[in-house]
N, C-alpha and C positions, 0 to 999 in steps of 0.2 A: 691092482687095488691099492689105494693110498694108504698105509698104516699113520692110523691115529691114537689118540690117547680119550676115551671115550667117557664125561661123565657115568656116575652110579643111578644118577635116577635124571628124567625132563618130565616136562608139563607140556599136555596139551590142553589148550583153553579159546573160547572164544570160535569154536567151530560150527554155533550154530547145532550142533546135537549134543544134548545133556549128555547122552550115554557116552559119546567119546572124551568129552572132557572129563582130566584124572591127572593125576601124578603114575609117573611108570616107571620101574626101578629093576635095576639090571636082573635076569632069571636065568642066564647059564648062556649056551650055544646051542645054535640050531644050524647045520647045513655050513659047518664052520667059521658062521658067523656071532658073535651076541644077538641076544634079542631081549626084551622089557617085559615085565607084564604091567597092566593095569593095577593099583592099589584095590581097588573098589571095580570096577567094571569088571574083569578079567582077560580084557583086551588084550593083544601084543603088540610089538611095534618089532619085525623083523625084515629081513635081509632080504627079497625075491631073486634067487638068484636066473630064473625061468626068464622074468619082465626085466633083470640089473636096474633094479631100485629100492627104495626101503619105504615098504607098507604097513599101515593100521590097519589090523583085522581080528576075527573073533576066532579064528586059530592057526596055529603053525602052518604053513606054506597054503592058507584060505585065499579067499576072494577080499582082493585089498579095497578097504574103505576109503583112506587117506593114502593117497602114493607122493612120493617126493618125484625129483627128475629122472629120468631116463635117458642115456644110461646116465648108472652112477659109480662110482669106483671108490666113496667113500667107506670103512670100514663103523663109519659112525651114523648113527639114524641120520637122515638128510631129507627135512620133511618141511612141508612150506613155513619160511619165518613168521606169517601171519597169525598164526594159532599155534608152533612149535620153539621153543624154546628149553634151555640146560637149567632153567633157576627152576627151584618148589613152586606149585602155583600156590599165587597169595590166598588168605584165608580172610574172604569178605568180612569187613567192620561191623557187628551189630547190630542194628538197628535200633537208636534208644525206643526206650518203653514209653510209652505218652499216659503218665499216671491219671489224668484225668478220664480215662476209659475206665478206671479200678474206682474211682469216687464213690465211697459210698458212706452214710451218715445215718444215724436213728436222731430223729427229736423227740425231747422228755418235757411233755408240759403238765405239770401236777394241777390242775384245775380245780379235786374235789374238797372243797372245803366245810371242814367240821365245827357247826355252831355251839359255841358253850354257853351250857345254862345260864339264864339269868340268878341269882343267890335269889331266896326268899328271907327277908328280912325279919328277924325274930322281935317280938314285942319286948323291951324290957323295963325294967324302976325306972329306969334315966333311958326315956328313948334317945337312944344310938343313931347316930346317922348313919346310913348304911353307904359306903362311896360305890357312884353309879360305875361300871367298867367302863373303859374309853376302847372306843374302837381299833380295832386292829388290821394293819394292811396286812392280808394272804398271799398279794402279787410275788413276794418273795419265798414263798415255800408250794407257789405251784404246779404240777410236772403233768405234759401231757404224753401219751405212748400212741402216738399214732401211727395207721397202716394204710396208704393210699391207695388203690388199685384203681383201674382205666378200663372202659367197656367199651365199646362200639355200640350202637343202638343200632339194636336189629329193628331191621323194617317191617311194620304190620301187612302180612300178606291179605292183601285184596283176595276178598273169597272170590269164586269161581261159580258162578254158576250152572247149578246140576243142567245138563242139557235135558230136554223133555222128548222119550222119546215118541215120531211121526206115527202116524199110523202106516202100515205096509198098503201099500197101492196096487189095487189087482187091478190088472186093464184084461179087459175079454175075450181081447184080439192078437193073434200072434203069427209073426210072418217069417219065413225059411227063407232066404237062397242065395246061390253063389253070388260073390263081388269078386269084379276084375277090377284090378289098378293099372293105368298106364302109363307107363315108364320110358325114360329115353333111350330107345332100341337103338342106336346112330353113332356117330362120329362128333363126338364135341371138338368145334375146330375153334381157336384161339383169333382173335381179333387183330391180328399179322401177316407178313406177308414170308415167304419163301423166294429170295433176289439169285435170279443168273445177268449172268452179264453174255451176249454173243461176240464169238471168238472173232469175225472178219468183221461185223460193220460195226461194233459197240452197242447197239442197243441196249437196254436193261427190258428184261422179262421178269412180274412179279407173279406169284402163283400163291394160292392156298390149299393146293391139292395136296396128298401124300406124300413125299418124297422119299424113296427109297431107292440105296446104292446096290445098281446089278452088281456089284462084287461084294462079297461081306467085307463087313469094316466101316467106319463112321466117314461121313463127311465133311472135309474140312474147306477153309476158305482157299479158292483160287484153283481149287481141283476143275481138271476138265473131262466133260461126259456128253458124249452125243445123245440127242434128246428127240423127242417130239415136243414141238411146241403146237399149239394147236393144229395138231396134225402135219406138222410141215418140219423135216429134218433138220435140226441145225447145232451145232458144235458151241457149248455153252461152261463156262465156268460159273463155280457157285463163287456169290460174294458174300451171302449170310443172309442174317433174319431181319426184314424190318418191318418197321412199330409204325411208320409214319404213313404207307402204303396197302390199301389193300387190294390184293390180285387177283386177275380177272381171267390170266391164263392157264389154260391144260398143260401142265408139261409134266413129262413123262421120262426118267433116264431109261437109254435103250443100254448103250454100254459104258466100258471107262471103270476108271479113271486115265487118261491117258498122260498124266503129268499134272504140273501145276502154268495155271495164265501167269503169273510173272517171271514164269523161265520160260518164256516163251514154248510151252510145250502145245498149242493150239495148232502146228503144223502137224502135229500128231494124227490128231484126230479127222479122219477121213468124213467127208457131210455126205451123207447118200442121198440120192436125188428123189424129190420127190414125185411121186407117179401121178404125172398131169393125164386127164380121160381126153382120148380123142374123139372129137367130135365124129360121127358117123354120117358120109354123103348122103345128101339128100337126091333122090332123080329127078331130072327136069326134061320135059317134052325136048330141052333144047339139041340139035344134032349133035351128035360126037363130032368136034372136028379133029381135023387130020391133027394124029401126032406127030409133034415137034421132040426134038432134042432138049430135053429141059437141062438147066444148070445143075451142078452136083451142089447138094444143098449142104451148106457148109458146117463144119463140125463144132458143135454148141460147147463144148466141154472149153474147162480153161484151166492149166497145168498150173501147179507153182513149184518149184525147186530152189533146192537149199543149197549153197555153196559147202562142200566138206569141209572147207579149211577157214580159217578167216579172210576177209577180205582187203585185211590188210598187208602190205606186201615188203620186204627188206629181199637188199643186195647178197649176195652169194660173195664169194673169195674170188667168181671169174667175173664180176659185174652183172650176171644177169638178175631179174627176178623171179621169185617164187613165190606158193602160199609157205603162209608160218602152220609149225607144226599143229599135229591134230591135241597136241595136248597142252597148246595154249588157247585152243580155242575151247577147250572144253572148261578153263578157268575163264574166258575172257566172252560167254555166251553173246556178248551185245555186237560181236566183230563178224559175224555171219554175214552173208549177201545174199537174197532172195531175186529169184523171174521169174514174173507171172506172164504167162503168153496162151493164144488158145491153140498152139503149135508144138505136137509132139516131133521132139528134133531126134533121134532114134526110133528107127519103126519097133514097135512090140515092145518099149519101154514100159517094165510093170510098176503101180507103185514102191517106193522103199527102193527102187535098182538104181543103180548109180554108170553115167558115162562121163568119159572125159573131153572136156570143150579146149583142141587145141588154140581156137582164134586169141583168148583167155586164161589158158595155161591153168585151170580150174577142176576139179573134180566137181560133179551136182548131183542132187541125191532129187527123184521127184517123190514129193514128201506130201501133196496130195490136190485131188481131181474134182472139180465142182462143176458144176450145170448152170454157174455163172460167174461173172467175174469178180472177185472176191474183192473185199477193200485190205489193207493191212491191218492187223490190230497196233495198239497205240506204242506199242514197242518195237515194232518194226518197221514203221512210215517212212524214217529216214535211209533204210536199209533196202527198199525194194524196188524195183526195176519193173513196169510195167507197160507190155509192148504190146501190138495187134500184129506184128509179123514173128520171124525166127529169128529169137536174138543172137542164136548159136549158128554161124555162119561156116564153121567149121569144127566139123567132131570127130570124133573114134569112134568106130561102131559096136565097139567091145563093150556088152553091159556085165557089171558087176552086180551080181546076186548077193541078196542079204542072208544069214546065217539066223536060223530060227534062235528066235533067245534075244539077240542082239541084232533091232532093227536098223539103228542110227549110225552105228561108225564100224562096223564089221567089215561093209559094203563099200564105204570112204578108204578105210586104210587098204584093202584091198588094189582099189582105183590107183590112191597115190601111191604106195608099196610098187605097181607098175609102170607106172611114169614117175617115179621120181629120176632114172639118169637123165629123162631126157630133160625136167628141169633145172638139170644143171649144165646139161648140153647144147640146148639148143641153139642156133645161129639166128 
């Protein structure tokens, strides 16, 4: 703590609260520090040694009003220069008196004036001329005392007249019974639509039906949920509400969230197929002919798989190549490589299990199964690989199983974890 030499009193002023501004003058120690009180408030200004700064408050080690900096190590109040300062605070100028508020005067006009007799002229031996009086001005001995007062003129209230009262109306006839009101029993749906976007071919689907998340929790943009859209399965991200459209379809979420569509989470979400009615033989007189060997009717399904690593590929120290690790691709999601084929290249591959493609030196994860061949969504177009035969021409038969919890990269680090010597081996 810095030792200083601390005035006897400061002023705080200009803080915006009456009650803090004061003059504060030295009151002893507290906590081995000085502290001030208020002249008039009875504020303090002491030392926090809990906070190391020096506060205004309404008592010893209280809840500080005005704090200086933190820390502080002066032995002296150190409180913002703004409103704190070591002089008296000034003692405001006066306000002159504006005398013409106090004006006040009586006038004296003597008005009443007092007629003096005319003399009656007495008859004598020698008539006397009697001298007639000459008029005299009273304008100079007249005094008035007057008292002004000011009224309002109340306004003559318009009478009212008495109402007359009706005669009471008996009618003869009188009728009982219940009334029904009817009310809106329903669903008030707003003049809007509810927007998905479909995860493989883009469409947009609007809807004005209910919407509600099979998981609890709200619905945000980009979220991905397998649905029913008029009746027919398909893997959909919400893209929100719109005003400009109104919608004509059913859609229904079954499950999800499985991730969000701009992380490209839509391989997530597995489409279940939807159940076509098969038509039933009709018999015809015509003869059975001989059976033939008919073709094995080819398998409708069509696979997509996810490369585990990136697909982009850098030299080793012995010149060969490899994939980049799994945890650059998990910063760099857009470096994935997708095959779509209607060719399962591991017999008994289940969704989510991972084999490794020696032709390609890859790990692949099949990440999901449709009943037709899917388009890619708009984040993956440039990324995907689309065959009618086996694009994997050589494999491992070794499938790697996913670890409940963790579908996506359990499976993968698994795969590469066992092939990685020989990515570094191979001739």
């Amino acid at each position: 703590m810095i030792v200083e030499t601390c005035f006897s009193a400061y002023c705080i002023t200009n803080t915006g609260y009456y009650s803090y501004d004061d003059n504060y003058y030295s009151g002893g120690t507290h906590n081995g520090q000085l502290y001030w009180t208020g002249n008039t408030n009875g504020l303090f200004i002491y030392y926090s040694s809990g906070n190391t700064q020096w506060c205004l408050s309404s008592a010893l080690n209280g809840t500080c009003l005005l704090t200086g900096k933190s820390p502080c190590v002066s032995t002296c109040p150190d409180l913002c220069d703004a409103y704190f300062n070591s002089n008296m605070c000034l003692t405001p100028t006066p306000t002159p008196t504006n005398n013409c508020n106090v004006l006040d005067f009586n006038a004296m006009f003597d008005c009443d004036v007092t007629l003096t007799a005319t003399p009656t002229p007495t008859p004598s031996v020698t008539p006397t001329i009697t001298p007639t009086p000459s008029s005299t001005s009273y304008c100079s001995i007249t005094g008035v005392d007057a008292t002004i007062n000011s009224y309002s003129p109340t306004p003559t209230p318009t009478p009212t007249p008495t109402p007359t009262s009706s005669r009471t109306v008996v009618r003869p006839d009188r009728f009982e019974a219940d009334v029904t009101f009817n009310t809106i029993n329903d669903e008030i749906l707003c003049p809007n639509s509810i927007q998905f976007q479909d995860c493989y071919n883009g469409d947009m689907y609007y809807t004005t039906s209910t919407i509600t998340n099979p998981t609890p929790g709200d619905i945000t943009e980009f979220m991905v949920f397998e649905g029913l859209v008029n009746g027919e399965y398909k893997c959909i991200s919400y893209v929100g509400v719109n005003l400009d459209v109104i919608g004509i379809k059913k859609i229904t979420l079954l499950s999800g969230p499985y991730g969000f569509f701009n992380l490209g989470d839509c391989v997530t979400c597995v489409q279940s197929v939807s159940a076509t009615p098969t038509p039933t033989p009709t018999k015809t007189p015509t003869p059975t002919p001989t059976p033939t060997p008919s073709a094995t009717t080819p398998n409708t399904n069509w696979f997509k798989f996810k490369s585990c690593s990136p697909s982009n590929l850098i030299n080793n120290s012995s010149g060969y190549e490899r994939p980049l690790t799994e945890e650059f691709a998990v910063t760099n999601p857009g470096s994935y490589s997708y095959i779509v084929q209607p060719v399962l290249p591991v017999s008994n591959l289940a969704l989510y299990e991972v084999f490794y493609d020696i032709t390609n030196n890859t790990c692949w994860q099949l990440v999901a199964i449709t009943s037709y061949q899917p388009t890619p969504p708009l984040n993956e177009a440039n990324k995907t690989i689309t065959v009618n035969n086996n694009y994997f021409t050589s494999v491992n038969n070794t499938i790697y199983q996913t670890v409940v919890g963790d579908i996506t990269q359990t499976a993968c680090q698994a795969c590469n974890s066992a092939n990685w010597d020989y990515f570094y081996n191979r001739s």
